[in-house]
C-alpha positions as a Python dict, from the first residue, in 0.01 Angstrom:
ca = {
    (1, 'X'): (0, 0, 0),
    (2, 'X'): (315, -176, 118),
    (3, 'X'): (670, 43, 198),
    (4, 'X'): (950, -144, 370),
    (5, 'X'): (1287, -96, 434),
    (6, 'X'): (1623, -303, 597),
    (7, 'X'): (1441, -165, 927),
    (8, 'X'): (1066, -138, 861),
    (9, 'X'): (755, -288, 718),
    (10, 'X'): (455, -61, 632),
    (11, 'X'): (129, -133, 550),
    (12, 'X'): (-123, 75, 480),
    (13, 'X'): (-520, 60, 397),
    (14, 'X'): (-753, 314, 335),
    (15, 'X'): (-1095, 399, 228),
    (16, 'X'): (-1169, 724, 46),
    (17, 'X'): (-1529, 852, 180),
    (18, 'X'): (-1700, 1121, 111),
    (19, 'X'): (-1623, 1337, -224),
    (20, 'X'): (-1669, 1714, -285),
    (21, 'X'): (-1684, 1766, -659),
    (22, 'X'): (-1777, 2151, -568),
    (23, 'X'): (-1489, 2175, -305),
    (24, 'X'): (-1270, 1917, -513),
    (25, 'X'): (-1175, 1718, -204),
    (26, 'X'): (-1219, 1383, -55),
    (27, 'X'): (-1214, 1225, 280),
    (28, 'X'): (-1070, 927, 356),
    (29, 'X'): (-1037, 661, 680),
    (30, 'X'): (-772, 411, 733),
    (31, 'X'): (-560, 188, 949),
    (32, 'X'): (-158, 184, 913),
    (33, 'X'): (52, -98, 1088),
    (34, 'X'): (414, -69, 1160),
    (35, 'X'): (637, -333, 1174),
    (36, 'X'): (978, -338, 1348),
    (37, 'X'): (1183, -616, 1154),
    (38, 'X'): (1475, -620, 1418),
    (39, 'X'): (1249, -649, 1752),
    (40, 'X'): (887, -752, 1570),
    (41, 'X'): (688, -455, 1773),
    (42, 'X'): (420, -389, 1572),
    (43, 'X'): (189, -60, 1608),
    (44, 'X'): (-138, 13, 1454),
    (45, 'X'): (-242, 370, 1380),
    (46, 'X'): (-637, 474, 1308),
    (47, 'X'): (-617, 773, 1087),
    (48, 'X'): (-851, 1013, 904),
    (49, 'X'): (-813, 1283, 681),
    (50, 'X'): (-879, 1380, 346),
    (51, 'X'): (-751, 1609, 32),
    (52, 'X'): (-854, 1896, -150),
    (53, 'X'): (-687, 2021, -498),
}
């Protein structure tokens, strides 16, 4: 998924894992990298998490 905006770029990728079809969830694993347009830091974020309906 890409967001951006005058300031930002956004990218994110993720992987959905492990499914629950008796706890209707999901897990999921990912990377998001941040991009500052005006100075061109850029910061990477591991994440995990997951839903549930």
């Amino acid at each position: 998924m890409h967001l951006e905006n005058a300031e930002y770029e956004i990218n994110i990728k993720a992987k959905v894992g492990e499914v629950s079809t008796e706890a209707d969830s999901a897990g999921a694993t990912g990377q998001m990298k941040v991009l500052n347009k005006k100075t061109k830091a850029e910061t990477t974020i591991e994440f995990e998490g997951g839903s549930a309906c």
